[in-house]
C-alpha positions in Angstrom: 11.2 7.7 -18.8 9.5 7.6 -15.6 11.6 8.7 -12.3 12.0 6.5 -10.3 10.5 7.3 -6.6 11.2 4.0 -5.0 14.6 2.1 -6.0 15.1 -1.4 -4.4 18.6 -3.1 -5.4 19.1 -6.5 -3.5 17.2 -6.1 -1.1 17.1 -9.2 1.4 14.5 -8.8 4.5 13.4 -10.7 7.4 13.2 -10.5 11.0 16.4 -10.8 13.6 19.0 -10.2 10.4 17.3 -13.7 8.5 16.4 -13.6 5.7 13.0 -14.6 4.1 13.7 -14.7 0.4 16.2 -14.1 -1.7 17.1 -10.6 -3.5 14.6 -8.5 -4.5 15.0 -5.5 -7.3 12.4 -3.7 -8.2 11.9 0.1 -9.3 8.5 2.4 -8.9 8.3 5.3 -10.5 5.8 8.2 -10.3 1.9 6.8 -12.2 3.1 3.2 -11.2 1.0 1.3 -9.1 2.4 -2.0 -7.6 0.7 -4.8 -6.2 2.4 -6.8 -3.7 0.4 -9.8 -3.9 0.8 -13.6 -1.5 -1.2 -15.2 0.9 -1.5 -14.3 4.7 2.2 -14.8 6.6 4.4 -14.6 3.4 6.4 -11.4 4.4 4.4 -8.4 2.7 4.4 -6.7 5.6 7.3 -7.1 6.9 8.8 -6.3 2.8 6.9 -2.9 3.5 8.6 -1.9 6.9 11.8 -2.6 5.2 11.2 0.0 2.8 10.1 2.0 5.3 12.9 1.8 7.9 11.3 0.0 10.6 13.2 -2.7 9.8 17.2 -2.5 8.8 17.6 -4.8 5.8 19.5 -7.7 6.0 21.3 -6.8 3.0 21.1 -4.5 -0.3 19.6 -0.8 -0.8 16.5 1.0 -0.4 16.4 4.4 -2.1 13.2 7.0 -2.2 13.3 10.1 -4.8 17.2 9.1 -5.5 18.4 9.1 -2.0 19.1 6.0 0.1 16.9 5.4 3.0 19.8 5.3 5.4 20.5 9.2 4.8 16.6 10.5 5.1 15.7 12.2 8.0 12.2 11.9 9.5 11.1 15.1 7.4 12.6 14.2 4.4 11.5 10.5 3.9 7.4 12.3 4.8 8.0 14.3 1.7 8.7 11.2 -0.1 6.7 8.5 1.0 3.0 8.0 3.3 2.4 4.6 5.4 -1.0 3.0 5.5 -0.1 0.0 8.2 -2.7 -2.9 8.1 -4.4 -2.5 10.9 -4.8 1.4 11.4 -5.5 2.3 15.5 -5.0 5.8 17.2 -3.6 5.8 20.9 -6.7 8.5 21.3 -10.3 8.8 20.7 -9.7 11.5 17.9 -12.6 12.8 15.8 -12.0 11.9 12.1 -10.5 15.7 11.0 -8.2 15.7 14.1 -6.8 12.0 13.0 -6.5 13.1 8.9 -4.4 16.3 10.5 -2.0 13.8 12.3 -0.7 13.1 8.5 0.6 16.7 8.8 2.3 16.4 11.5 6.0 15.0 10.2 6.2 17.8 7.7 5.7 20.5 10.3 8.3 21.5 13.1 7.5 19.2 16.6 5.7 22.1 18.4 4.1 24.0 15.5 0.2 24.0 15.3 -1.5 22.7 12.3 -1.9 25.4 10.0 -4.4 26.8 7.4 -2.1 24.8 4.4 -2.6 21.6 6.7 -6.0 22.3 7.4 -6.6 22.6 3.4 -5.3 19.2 2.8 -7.1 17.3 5.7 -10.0 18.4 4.4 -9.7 17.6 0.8 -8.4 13.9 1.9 -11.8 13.7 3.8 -13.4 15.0 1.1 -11.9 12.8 -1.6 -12.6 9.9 0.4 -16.0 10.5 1.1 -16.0 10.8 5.1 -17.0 14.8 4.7 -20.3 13.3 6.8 -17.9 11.7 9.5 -15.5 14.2 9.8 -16.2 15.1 13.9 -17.0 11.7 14.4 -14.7 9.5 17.3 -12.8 6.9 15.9 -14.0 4.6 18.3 -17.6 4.9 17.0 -16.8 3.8 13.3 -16.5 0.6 11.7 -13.0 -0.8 10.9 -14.0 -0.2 7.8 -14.4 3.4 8.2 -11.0 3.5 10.3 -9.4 1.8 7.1 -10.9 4.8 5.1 -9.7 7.7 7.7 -5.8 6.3 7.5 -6.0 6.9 3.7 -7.3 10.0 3.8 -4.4 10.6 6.5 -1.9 9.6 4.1 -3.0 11.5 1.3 -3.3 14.4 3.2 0.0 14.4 4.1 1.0 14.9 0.1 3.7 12.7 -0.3 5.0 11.3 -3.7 4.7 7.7 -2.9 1.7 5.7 -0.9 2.9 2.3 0.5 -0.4 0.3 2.2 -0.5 -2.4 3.5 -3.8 -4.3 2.7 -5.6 -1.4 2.3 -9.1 -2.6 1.3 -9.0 -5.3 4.5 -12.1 -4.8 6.6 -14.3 -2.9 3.7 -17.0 -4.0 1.7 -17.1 -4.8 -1.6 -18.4 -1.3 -2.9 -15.9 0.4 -0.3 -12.6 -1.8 -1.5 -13.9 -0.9 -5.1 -13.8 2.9 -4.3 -10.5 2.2 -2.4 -8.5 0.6 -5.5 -9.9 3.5 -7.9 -8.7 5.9 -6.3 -5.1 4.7 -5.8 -5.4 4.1 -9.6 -6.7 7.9 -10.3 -4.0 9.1 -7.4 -1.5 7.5 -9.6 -2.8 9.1 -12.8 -2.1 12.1 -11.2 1.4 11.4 -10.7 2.0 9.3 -7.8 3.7 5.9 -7.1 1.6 3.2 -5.4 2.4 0.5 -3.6 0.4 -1.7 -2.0 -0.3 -5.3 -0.7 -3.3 -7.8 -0.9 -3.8 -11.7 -0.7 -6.2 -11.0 -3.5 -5.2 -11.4 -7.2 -8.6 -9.7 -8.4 -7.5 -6.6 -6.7 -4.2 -6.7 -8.4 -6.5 -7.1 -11.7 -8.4 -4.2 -10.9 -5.3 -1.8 -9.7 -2.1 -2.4 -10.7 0.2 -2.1 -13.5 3.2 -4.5 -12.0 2.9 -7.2 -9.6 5.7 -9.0 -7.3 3.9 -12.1 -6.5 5.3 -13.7 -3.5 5.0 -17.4 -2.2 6.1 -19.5 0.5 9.4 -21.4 0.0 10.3 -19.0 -3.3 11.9 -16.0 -4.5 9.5 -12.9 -5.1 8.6 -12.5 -8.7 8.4 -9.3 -10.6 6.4 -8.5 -13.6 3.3 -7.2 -15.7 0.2 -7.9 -13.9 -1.1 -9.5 -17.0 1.7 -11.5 -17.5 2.4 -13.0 -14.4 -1.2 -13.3 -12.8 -1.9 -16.7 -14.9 -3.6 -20.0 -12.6 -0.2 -21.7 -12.8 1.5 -19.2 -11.0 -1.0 -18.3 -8.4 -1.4 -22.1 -8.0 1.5 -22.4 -6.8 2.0 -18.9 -4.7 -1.3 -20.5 -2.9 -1.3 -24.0 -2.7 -4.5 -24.6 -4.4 -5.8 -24.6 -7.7 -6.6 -21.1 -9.7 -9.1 -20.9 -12.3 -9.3 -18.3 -14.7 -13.2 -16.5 -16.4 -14.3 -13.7 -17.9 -17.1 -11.3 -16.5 -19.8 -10.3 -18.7 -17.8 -6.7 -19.1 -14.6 -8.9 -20.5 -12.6 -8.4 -17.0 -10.7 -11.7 -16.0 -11.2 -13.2 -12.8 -9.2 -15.4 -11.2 -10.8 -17.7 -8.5 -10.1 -20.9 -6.8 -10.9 -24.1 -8.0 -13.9 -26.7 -7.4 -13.0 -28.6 -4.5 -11.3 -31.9 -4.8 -14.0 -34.2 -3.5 
């Protein structure tokens, strides 16, 4: 049996101690990857800085590598779990390699200098995400695209067990999103648990092995991506109607319907 890295037991979130849904239970364990999948202003992010501890939930548990949140310091929950936030920014114009290193920075003491086992694992997050060619360049000369990029290599270079991002192929192109979701699915081959969040059920298709599909006005629902990524049920997560094809490969893809006219 998988262990479980992220443990959610009725878990009820929303802003100012309101709720948004009802409870949510769900369990992610280590080669998982889960798609947190809605449209725009449902709650995913604000699901994801729950499980984070931005947020205090309004009620039930959230427990990484067996431990509840509430008891993990700083250090600890690093170790555990990396944050890729939806919109990625730096207070300072760092190069690319400086930023990546930042990743480091909650699993070393406050006034200890990045060292060579830091160094070694900024550059293989570069490396791995193709931005060896960028790596002295200033954030502010890169696309948002590219910034999306340099946050992922940030949080894999910090060598957690667990990746939680938060539309992490918003901004890229279609090759780049593509290059984005195969490597979460090869990072969780190798052993880690992924969650992540998109408005679009292909990308769930393409990486993800579960799927809590959440709509306005509803509970979230949890289950196989197969299973639960069908046109009724994304017809009514998004208010419009799904259909369903085949590419020439034999990869379903969902899209909306024709217009009503």
């Amino acid at each position: 049996m998988a262990e479980h890295l992220l443990d959610v037991q009725g878990l009820q979130f929303g802003p100012r101690g309101v709720a948004l849904t009802g409870p949510v239970n769900l369990r992610v364990g280590r080669g998982a990857v889960l798609a947190v999948l809605g449209p725009n202003g449902v709650g995913k992010t604000t699901l994801f800085r729950t499980l984070l501890g931005m947020l205090a939930p309004v009620a039930g548990v959230v427990a990484w590598g067996g431990q509840p949140l509430r008891a993990l310091a700083p250090r600890a929950l690093a170790r555990q779990v990396a944050y890729v936030p939806q919109s990625p920014d730096a207070t300072f114009d760092f190069s690319v390699e400086e930023y990546v290193l930042l990743g480091r920075a909650g699993l070393r003491g406050p006034a200890s200098a990045p060292g060579r086992e830091d160094r070694a694992a900024a550059a293989g997050a570069i490396e791995r995400l193709g931005l060896s060619t960028l790596r002295a360049r200033p954030l502010s000369r890169m696309s948002g695209g590219e910034r999306q990029l340099a946050a992922l290599a940030r949080a894999l270079a910090q060598q957690s067990r667990a990746l939680v991002l938060d539309e992490p192929v918003a901004g890229l192109d279609i090759a780049n999103q593509m290059r984005v979701l195969d490597t979460l699915v090869a990072l969780a081959r190798e052993g880690l648990a992924i969650v992540y969040s998109t408005h679009d059920p292909n990308h769930a298709l393409r990486a993800g092995s579960e799927v809590l599909l959440m709509a306005p006005g509803d509970d979230p629902v949890l289950g196989a991506v197969d299973a639960l990524l069908e046109p009724g049920a994304l017809a009514r997560a998004y208010g419009t109607a799904i259909e369903e094809a085949r590419t020439a490969s034999g990869r379903r893809l969902l899209a909306p319907g024709p217009p009503l006219l």
